[in-house]
Kinemage of the C-alpha trace (Angstrom):
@kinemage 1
@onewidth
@group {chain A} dominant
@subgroup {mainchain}
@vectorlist {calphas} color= white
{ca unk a 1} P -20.810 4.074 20.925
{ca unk a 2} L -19.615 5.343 24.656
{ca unk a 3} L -16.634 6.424 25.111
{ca unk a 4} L -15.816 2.925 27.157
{ca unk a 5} L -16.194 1.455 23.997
{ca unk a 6} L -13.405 1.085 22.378
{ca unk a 7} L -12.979 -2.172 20.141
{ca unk a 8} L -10.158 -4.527 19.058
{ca unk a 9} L -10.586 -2.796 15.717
{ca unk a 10} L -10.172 0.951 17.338
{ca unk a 11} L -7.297 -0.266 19.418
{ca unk a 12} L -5.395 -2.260 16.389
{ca unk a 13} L -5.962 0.371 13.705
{ca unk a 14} L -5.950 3.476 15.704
{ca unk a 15} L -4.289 3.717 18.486
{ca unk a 16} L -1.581 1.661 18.408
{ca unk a 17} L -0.709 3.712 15.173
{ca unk a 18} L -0.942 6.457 16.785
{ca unk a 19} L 1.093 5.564 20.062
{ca unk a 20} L 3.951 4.290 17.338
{ca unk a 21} L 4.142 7.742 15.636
{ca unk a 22} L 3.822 9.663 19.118
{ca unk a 23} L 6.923 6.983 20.230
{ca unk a 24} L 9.179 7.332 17.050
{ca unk a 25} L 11.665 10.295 15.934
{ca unk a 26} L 9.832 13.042 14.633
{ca unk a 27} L 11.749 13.707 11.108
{ca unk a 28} L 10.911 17.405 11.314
{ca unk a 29} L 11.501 17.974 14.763
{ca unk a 30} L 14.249 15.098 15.329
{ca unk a 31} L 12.305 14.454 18.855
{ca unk a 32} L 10.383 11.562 19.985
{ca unk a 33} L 7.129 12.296 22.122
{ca unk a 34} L 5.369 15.292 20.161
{ca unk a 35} L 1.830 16.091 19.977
{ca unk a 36} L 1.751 18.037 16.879
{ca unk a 37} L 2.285 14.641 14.423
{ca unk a 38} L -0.661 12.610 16.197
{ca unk a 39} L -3.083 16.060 16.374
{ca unk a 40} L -2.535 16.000 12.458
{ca unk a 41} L -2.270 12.411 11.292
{ca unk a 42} L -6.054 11.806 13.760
{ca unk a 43} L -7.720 14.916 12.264
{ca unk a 44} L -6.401 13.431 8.704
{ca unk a 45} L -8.168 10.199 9.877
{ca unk a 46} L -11.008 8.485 8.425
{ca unk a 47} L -11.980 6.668 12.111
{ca unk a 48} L -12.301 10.695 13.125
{ca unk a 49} L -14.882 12.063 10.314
{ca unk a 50} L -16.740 8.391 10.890
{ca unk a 51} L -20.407 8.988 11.176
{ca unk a 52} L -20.468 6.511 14.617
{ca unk a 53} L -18.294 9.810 16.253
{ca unk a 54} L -20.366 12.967 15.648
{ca unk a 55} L -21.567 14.053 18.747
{ca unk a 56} L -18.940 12.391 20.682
{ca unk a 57} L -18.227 14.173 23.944
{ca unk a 58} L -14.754 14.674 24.801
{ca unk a 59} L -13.827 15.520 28.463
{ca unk a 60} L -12.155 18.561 29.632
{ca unk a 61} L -9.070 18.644 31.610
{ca unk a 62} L -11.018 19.262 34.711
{ca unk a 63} L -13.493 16.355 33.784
{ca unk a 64} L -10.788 13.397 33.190
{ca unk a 65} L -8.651 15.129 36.180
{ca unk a 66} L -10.968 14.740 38.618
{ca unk a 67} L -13.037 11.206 37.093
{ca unk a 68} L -9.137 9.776 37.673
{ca unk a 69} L -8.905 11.026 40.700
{ca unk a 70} L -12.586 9.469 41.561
{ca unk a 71} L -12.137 6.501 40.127
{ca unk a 72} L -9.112 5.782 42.080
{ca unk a 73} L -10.279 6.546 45.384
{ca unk a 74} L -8.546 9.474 45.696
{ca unk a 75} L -10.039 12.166 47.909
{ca unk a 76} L -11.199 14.742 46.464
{ca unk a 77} L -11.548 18.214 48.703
{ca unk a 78} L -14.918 19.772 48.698
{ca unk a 79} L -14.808 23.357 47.594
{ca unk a 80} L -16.977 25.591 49.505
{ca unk a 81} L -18.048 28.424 47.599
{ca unk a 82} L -19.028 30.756 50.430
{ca unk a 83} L -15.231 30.782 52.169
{ca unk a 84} L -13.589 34.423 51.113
{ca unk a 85} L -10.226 35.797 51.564
């Protein structure tokens, strides 16, 4: 499986879950939006320990950043390396 493919069954069981709990109050924190909840309730998953994952790559910050930034055109400055200050 690529990473593009993601399947009614991923998207109905998975992540709409898990974009409910990352949209609803937070009983601990009383706050809507945090991370921590989702970090533990995927790691707690069975879709994550699934044998179809290992060896999934997950991007960096960098790597999504600029594949965004790529895929929508966006110019992205060449960084000369021999430039110093």
């Amino acid at each position: 499986m690529s990473i593009l493919d993601v399947t009614q069954d991923i998207e109905t069981n998975v992540i709409i879950p898990l974009a409910n709990l990352f949209k609803s109050i937070d009983p601990v924190t009383n706050k809507a939006f945090e991370i921590k909840p989702i970090i533990i309730k995927l790691l707690a998953s069975e879709h994550f320990y699934d044998i179809a994952n290992i060896g999934s790559i997950i991007k960096s910050s960098a790597e999504f950043t600029i594949g965004t930034l790529r895929f929508l055109n966006f110019p992205v400055p060449l960084i000369n390396t021999s430039l110093r200050i």
